[in-house]
CHARMM-style PDB file with segment names, atoms N, HN, CA, C and O in Angstrom:
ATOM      1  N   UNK     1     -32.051 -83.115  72.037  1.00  0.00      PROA
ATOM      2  CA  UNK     1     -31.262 -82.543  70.962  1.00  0.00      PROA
ATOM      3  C   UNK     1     -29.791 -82.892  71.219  1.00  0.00      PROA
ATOM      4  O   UNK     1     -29.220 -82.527  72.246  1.00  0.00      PROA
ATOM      5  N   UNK     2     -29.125 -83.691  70.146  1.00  0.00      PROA
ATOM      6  HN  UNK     2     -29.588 -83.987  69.311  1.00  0.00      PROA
ATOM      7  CA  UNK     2     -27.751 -84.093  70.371  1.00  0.00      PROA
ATOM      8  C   UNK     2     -27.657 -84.012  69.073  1.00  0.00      PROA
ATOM      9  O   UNK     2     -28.502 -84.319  68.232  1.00  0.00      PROA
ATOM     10  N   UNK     3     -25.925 -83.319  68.841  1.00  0.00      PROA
ATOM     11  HN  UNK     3     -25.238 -83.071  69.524  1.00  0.00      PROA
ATOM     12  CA  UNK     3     -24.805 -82.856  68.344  1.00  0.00      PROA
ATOM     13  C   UNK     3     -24.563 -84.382  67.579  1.00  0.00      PROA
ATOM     14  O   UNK     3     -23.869 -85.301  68.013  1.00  0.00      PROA
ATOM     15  N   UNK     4     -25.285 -84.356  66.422  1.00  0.00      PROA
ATOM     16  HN  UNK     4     -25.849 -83.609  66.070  1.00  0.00      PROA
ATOM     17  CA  UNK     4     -24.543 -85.285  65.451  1.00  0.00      PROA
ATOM     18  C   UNK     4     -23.093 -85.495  65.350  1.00  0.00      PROA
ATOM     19  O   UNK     4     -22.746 -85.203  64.205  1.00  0.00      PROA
ATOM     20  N   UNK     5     -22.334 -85.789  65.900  1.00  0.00      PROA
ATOM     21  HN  UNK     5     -22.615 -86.025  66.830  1.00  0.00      PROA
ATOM     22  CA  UNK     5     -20.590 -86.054  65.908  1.00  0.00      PROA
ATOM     23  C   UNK     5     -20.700 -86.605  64.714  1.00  0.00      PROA
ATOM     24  O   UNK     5     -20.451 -85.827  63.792  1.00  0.00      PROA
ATOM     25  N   UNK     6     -21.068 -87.976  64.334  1.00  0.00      PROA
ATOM     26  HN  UNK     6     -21.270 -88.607  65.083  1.00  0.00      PROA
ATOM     27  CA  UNK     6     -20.557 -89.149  63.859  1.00  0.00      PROA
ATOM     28  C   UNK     6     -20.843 -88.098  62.239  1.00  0.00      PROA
ATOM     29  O   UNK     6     -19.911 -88.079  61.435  1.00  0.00      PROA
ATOM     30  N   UNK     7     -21.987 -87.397  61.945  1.00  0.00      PROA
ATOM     31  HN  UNK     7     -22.744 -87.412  62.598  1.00  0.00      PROA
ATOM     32  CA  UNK     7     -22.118 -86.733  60.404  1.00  0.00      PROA
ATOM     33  C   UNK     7     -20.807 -85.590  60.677  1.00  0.00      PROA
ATOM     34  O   UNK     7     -19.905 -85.542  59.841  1.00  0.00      PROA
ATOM     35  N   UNK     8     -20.790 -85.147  61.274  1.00  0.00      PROA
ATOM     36  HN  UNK     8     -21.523 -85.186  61.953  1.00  0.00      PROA
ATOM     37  CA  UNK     8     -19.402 -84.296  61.326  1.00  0.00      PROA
ATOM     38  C   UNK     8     -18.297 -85.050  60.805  1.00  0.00      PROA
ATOM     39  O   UNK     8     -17.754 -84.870  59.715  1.00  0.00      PROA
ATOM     40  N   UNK     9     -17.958 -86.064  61.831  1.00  0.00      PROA
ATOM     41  HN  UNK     9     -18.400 -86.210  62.717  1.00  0.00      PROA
ATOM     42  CA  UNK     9     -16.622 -86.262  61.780  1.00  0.00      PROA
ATOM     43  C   UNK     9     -16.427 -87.138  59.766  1.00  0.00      PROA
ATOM     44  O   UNK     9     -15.384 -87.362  59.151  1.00  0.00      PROA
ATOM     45  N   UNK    10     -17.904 -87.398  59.325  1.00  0.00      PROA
ATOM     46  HN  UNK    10     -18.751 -87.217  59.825  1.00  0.00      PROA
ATOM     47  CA  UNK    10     -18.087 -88.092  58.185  1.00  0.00      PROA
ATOM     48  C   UNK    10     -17.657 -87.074  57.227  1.00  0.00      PROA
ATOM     49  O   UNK    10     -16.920 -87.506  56.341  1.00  0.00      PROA
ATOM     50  N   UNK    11     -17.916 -85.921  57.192  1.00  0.00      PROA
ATOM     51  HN  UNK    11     -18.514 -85.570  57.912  1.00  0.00      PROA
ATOM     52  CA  UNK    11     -18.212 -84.786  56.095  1.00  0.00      PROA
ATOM     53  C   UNK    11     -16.559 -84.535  56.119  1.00  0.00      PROA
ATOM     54  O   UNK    11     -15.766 -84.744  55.201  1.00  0.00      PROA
ATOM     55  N   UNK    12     -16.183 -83.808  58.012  1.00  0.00      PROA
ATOM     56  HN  UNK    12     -16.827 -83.638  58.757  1.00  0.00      PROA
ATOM     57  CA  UNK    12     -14.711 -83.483  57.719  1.00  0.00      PROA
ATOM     58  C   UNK    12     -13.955 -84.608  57.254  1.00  0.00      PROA
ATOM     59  O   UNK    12     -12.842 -84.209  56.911  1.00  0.00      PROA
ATOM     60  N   UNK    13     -14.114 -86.151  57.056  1.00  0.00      PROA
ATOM     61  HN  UNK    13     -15.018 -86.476  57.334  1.00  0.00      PROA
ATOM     62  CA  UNK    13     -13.113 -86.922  56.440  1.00  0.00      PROA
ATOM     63  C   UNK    13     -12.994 -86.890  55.291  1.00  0.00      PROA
ATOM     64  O   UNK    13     -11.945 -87.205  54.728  1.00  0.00      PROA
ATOM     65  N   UNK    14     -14.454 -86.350  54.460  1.00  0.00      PROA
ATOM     66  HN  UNK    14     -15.305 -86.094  54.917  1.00  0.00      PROA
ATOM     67  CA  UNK    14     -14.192 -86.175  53.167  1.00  0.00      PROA
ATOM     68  C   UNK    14     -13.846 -85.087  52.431  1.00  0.00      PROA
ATOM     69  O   UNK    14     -14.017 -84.841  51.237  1.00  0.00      PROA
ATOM     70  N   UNK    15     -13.120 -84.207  53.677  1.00  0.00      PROA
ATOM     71  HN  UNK    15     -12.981 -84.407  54.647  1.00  0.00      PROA
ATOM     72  CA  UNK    15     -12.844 -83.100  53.237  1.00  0.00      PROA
ATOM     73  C   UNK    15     -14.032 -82.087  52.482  1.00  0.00      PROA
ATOM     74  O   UNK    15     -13.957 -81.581  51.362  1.00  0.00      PROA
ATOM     75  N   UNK    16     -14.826 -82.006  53.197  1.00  0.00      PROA
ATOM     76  HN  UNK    16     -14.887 -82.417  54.107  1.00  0.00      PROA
ATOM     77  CA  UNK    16     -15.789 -81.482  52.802  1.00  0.00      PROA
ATOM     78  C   UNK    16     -16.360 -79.891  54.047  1.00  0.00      PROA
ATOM     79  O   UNK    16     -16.492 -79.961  55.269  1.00  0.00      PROA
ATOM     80  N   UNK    17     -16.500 -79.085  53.472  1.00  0.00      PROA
ATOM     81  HN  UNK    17     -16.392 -79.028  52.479  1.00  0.00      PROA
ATOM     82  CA  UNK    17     -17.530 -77.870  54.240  1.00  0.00      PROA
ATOM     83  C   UNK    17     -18.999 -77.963  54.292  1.00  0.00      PROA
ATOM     84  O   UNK    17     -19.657 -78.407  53.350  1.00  0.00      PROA
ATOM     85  N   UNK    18     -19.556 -77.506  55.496  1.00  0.00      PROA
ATOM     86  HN  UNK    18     -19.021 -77.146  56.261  1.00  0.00      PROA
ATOM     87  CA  UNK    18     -20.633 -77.722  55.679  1.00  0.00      PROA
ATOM     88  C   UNK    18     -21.564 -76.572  54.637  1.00  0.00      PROA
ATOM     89  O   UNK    18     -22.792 -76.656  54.679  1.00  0.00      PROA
ATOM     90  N   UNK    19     -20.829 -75.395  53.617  1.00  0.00      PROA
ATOM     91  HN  UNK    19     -19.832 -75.327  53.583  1.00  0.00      PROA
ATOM     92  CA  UNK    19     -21.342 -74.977  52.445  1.00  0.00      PROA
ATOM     93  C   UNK    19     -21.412 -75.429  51.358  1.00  0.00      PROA
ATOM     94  O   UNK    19     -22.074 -74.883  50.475  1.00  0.00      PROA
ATOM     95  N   UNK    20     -20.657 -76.673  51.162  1.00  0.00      PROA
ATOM     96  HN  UNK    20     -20.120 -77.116  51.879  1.00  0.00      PROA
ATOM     97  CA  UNK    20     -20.509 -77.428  50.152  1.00  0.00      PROA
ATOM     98  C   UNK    20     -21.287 -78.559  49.774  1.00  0.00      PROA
ATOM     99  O   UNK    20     -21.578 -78.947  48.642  1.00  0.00      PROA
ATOM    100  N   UNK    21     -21.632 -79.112  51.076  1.00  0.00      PROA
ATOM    101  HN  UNK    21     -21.396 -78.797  51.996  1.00  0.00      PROA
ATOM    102  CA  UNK    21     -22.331 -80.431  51.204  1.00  0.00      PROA
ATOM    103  C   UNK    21     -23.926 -79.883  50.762  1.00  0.00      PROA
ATOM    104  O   UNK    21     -24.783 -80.349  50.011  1.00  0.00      PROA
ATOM    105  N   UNK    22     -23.862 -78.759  51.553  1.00  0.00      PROA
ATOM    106  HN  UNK    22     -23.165 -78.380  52.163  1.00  0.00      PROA
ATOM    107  CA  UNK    22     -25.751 -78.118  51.351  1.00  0.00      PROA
ATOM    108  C   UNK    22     -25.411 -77.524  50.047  1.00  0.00      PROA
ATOM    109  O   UNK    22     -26.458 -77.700  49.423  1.00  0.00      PROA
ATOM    110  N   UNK    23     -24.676 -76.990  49.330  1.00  0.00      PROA
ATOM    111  HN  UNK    23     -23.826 -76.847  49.836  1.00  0.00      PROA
ATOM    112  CA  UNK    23     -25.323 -76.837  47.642  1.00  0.00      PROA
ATOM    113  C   UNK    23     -24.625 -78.157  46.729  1.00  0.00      PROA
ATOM    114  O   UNK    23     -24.479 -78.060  45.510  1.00  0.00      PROA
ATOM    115  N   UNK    24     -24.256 -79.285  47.434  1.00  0.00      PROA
ATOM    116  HN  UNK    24     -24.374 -79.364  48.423  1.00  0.00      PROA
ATOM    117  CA  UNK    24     -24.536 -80.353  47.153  1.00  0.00      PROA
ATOM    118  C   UNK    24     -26.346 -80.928  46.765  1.00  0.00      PROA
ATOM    119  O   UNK    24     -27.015 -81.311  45.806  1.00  0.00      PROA
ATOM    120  N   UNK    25     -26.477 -80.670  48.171  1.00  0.00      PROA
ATOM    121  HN  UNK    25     -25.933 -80.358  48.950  1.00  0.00      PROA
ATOM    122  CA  UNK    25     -27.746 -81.414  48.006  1.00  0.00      PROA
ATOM    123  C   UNK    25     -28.901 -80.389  48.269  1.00  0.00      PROA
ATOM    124  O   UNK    25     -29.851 -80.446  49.049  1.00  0.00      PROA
ATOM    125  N   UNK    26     -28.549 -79.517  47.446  1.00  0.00      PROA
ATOM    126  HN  UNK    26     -27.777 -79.472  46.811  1.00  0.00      PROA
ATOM    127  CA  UNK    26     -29.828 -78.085  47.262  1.00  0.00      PROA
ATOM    128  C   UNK    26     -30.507 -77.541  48.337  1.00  0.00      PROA
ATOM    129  O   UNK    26     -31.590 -76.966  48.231  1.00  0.00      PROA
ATOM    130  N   UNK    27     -29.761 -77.745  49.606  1.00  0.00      PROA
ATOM    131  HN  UNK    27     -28.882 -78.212  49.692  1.00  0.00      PROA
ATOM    132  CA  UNK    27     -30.575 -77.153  50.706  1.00  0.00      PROA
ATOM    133  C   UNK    27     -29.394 -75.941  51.260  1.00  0.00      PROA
ATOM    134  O   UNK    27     -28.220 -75.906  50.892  1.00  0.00      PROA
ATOM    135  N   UNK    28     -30.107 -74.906  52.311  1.00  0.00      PROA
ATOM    136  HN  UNK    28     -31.061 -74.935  52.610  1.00  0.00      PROA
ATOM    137  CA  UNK    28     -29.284 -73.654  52.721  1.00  0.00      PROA
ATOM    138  C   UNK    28     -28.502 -74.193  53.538  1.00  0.00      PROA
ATOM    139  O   UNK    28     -28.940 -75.185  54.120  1.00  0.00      PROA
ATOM    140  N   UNK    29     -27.374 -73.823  53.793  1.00  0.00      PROA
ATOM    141  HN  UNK    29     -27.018 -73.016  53.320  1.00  0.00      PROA
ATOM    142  CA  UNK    29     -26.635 -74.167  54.402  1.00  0.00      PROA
ATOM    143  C   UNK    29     -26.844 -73.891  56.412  1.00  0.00      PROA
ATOM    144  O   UNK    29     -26.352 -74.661  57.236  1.00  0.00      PROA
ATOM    145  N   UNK    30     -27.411 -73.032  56.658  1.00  0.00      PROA
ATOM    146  HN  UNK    30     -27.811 -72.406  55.988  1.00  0.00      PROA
ATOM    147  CA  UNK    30     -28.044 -73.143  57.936  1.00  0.00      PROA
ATOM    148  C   UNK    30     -28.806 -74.409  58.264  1.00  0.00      PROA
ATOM    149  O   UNK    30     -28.668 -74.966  59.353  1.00  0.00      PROA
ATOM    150  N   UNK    31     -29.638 -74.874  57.286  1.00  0.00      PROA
ATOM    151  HN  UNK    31     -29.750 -74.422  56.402  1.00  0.00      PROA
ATOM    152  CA  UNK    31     -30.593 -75.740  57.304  1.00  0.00      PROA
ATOM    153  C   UNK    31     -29.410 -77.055  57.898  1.00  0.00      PROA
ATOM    154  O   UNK    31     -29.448 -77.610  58.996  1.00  0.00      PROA
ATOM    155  N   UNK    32     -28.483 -77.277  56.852  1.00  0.00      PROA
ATOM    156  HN  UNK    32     -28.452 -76.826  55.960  1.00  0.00      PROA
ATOM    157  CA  UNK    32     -27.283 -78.213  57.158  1.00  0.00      PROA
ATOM    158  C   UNK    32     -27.237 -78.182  58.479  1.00  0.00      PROA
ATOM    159  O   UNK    32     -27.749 -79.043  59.194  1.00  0.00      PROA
ATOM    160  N   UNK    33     -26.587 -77.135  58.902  1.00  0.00      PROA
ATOM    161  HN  UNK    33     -26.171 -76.436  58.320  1.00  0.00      PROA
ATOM    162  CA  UNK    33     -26.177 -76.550  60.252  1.00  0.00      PROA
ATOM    163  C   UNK    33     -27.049 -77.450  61.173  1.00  0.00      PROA
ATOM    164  O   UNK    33     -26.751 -78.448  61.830  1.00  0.00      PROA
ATOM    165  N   UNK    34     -28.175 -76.807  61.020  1.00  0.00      PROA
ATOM    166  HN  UNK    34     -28.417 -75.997  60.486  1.00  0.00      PROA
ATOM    167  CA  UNK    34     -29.051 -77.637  62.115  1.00  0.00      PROA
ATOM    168  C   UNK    34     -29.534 -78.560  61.727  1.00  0.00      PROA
ATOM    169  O   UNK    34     -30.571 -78.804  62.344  1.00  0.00      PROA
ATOM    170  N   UNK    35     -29.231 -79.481  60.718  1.00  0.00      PROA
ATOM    171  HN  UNK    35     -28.389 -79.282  60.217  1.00  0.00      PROA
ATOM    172  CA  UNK    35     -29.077 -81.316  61.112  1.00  0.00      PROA
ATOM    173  C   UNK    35     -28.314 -81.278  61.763  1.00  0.00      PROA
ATOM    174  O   UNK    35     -28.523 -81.686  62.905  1.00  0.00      PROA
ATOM    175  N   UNK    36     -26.856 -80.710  61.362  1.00  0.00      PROA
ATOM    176  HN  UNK    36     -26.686 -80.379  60.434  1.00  0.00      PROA
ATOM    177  CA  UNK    36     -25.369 -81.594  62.189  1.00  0.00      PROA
ATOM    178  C   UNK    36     -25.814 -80.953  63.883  1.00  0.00      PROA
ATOM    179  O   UNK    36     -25.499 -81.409  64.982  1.00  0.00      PROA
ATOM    180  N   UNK    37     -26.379 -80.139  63.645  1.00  0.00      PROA
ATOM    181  HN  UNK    37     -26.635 -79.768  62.753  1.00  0.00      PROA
ATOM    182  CA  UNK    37     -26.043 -79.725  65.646  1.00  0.00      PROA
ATOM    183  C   UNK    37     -27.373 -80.577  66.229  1.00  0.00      PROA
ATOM    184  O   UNK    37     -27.438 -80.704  67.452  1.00  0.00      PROA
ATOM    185  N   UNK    38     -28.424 -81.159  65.405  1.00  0.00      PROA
ATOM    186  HN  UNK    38     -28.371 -81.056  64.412  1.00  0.00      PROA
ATOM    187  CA  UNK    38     -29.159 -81.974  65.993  1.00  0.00      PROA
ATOM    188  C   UNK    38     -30.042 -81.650  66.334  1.00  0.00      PROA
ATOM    189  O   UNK    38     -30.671 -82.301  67.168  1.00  0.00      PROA
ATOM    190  N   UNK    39     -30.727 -79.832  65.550  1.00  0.00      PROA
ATOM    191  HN  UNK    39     -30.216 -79.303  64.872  1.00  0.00      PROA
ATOM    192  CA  UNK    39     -31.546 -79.229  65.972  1.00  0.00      PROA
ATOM    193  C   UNK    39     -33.066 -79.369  65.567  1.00  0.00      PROA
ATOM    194  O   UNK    39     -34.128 -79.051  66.102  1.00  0.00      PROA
ATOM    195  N   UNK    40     -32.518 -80.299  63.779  1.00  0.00      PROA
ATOM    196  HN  UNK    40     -31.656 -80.557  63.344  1.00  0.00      PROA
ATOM    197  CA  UNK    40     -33.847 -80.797  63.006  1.00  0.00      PROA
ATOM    198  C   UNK    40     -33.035 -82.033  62.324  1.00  0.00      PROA
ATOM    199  O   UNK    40     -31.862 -82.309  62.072  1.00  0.00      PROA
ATOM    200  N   UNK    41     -34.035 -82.488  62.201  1.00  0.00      PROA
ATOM    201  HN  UNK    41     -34.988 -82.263  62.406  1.00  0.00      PROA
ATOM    202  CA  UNK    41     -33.859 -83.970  61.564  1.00  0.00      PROA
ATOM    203  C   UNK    41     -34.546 -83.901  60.119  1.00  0.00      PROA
ATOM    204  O   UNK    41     -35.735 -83.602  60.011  1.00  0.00      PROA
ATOM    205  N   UNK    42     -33.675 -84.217  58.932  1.00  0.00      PROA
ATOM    206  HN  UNK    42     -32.710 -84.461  59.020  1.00  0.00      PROA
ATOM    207  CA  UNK    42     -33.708 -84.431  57.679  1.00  0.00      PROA
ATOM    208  C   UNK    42     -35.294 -84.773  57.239  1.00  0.00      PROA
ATOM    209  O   UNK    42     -36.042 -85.396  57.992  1.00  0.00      PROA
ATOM    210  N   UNK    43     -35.668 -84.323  56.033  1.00  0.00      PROA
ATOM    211  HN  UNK    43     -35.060 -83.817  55.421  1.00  0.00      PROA
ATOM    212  CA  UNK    43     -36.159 -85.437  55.765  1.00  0.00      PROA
ATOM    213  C   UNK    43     -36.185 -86.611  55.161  1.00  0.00      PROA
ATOM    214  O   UNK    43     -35.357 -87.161  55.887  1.00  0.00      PROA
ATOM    215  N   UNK    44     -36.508 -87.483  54.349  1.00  0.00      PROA
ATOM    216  HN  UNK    44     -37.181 -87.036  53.759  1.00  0.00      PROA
ATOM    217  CA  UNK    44     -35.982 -88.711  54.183  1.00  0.00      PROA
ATOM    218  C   UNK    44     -35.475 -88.272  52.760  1.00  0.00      PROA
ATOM    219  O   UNK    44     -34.326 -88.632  52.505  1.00  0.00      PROA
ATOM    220  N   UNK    45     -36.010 -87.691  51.974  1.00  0.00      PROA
ATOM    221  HN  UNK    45     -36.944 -87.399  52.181  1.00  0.00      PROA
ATOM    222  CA  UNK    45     -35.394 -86.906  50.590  1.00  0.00      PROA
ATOM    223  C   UNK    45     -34.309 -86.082  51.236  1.00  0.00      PROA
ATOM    224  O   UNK    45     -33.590 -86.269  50.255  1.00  0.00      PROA
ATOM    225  N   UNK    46     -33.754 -85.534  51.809  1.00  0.00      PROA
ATOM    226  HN  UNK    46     -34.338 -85.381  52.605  1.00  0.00      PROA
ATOM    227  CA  UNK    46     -32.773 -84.579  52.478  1.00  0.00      PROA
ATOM    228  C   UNK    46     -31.991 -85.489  52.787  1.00  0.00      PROA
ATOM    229  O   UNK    46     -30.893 -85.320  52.257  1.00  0.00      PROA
ATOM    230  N   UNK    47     -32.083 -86.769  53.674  1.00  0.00      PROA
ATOM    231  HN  UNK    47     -32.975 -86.907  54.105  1.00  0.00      PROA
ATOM    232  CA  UNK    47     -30.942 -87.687  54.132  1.00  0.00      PROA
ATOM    233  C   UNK    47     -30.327 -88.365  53.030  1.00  0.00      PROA
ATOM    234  O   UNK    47     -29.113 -88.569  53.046  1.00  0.00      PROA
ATOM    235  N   UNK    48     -31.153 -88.787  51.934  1.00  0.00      PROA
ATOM    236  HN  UNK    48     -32.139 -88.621  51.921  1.00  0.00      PROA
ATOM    237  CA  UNK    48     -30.894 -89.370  51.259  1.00  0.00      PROA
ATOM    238  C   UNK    48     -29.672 -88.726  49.731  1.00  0.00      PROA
ATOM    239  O   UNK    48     -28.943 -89.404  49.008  1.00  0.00      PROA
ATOM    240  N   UNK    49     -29.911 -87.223  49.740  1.00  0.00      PROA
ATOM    241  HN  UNK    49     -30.504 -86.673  50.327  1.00  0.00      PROA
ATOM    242  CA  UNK    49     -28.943 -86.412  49.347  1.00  0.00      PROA
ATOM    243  C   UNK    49     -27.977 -86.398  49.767  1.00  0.00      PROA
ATOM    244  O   UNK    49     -26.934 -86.607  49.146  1.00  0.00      PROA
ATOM    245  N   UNK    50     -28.135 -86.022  51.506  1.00  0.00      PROA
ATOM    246  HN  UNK    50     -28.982 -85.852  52.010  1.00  0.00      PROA
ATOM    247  CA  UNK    50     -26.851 -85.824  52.220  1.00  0.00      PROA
ATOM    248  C   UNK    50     -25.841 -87.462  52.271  1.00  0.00      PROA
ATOM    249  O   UNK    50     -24.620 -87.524  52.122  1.00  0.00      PROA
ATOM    250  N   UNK    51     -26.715 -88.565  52.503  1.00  0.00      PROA
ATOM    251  HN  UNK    51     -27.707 -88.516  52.624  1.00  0.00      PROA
ATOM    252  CA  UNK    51     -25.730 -89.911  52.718  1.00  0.00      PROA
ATOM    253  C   UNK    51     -25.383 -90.026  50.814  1.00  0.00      PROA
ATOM    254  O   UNK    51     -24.198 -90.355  50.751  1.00  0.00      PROA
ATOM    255  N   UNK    52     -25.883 -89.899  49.515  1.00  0.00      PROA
ATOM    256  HN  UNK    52     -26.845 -89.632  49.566  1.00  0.00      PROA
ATOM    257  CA  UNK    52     -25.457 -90.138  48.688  1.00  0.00      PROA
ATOM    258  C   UNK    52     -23.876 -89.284  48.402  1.00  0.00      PROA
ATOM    259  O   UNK    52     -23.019 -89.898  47.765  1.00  0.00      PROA
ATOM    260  N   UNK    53     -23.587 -87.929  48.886  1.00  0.00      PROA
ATOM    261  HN  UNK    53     -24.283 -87.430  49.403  1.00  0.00      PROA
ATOM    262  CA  UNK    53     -22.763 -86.787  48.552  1.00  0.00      PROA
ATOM    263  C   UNK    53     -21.847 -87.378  49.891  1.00  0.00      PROA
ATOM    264  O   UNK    53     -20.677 -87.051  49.696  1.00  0.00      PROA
ATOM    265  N   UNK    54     -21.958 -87.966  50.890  1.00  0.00      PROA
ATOM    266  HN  UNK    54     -22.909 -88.231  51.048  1.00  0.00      PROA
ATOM    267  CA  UNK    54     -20.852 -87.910  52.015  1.00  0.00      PROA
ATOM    268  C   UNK    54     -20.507 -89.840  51.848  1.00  0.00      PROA
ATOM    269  O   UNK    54     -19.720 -90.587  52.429  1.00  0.00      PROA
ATOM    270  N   UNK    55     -21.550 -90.061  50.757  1.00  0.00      PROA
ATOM    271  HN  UNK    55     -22.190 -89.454  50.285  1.00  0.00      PROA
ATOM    272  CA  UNK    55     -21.364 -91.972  51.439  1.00  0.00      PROA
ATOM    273  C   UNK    55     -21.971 -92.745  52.136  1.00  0.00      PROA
ATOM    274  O   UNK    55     -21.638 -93.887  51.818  1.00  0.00      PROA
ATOM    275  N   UNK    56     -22.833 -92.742  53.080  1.00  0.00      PROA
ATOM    276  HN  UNK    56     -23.104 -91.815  53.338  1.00  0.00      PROA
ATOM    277  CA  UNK    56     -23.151 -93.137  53.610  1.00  0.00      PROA
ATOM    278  C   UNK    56     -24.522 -93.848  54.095  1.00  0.00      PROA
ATOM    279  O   UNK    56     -25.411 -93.014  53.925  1.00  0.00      PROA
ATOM    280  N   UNK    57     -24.915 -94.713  54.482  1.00  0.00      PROA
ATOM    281  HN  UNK    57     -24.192 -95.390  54.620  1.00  0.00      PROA
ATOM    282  CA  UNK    57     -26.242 -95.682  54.638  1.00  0.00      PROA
ATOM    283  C   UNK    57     -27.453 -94.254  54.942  1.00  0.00      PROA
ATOM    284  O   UNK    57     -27.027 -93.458  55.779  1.00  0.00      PROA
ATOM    285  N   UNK    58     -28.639 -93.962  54.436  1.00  0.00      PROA
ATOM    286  HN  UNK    58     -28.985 -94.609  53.756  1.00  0.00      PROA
ATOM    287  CA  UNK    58     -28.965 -92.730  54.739  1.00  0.00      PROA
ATOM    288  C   UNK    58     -29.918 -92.794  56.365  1.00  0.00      PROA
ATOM    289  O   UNK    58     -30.161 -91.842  57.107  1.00  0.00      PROA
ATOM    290  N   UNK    59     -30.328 -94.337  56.558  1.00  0.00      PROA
ATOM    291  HN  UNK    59     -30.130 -95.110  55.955  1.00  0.00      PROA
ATOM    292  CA  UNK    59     -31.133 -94.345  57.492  1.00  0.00      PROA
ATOM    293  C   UNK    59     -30.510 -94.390  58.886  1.00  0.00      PROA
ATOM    294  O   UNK    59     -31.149 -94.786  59.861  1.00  0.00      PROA
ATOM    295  N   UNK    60     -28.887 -93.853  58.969  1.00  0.00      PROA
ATOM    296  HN  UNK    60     -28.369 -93.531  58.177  1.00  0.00      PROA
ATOM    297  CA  UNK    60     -28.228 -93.218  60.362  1.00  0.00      PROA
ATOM    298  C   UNK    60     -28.684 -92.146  60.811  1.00  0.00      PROA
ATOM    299  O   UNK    60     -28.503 -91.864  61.995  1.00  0.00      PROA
ATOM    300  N   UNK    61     -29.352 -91.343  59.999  1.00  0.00      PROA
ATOM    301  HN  UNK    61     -29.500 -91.572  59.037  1.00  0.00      PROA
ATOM    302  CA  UNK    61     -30.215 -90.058  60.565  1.00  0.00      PROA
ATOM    303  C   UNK    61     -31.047 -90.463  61.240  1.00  0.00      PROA
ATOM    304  O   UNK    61     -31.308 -89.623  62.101  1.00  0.00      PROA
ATOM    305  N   UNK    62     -31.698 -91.424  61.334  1.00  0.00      PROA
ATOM    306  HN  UNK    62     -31.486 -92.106  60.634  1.00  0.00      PROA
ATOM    307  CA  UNK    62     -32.795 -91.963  62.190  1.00  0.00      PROA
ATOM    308  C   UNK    62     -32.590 -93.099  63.473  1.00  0.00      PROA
ATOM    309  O   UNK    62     -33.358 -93.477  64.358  1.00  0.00      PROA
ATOM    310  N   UNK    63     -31.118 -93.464  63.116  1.00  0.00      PROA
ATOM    311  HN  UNK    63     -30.494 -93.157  62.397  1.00  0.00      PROA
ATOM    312  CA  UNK    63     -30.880 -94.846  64.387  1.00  0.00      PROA
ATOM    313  C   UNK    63     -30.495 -93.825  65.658  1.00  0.00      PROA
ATOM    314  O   UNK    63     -30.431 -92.606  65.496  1.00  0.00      PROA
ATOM    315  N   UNK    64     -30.273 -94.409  66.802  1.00  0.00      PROA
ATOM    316  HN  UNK    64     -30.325 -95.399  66.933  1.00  0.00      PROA
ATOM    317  CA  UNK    64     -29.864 -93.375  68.013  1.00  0.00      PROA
ATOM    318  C   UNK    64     -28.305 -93.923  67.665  1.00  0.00      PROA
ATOM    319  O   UNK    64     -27.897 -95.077  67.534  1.00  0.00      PROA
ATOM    320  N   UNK    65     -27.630 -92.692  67.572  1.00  0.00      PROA
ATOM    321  HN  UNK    65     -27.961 -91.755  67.678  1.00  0.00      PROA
ATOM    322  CA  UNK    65     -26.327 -93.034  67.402  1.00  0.00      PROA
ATOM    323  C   UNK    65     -25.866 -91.385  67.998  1.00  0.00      PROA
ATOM    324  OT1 UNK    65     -24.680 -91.067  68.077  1.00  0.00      PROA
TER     325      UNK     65
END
C-alpha cells in the first residue's frame, strides 16, 4: 500500500478538493480518499472518471509509479 503522491500532487495543481473531484465523478468522497492514500485501487470505470475530471492518461492507476 503506497500513498499515491503523483494523483495528489495532480488534483492539488488543478486546484481541485478531494470533495470535488468525487462528486465529480459520482463516487463518496472517502472512497476518493482511499485511492489517493493507496488503500484501493479504482476501478477501470472509476479511473477513467477520475483521469477525464483531473486530465490525465487513466491507465497510471495501474503502472507502478
Amino acid at each position: 500500500m503506497q500513498r499515491r503522491q503523483w494523483l495528489v500532487g495532480i488534483r492539488e495543481g488543478k486546484g481541485y478538493t478531494q470533495e470535488q473531484v468525487a462528486a465529480l465523478a459520482n463516487i463518496k468522497r472517502a472512497y476518493y480518499t482511499q485511492i489517493e492514500n493507496g488503500v484501493r485501487t479504482p476501478s477501470v470505470s472509476v479511473a477513467q472518471k477520475i483521469a477525464a475530471i483531473l486530465e490525465f492518461e487513466w491507465t497510471f492507476f495501474f503502472d507502478d509509479r
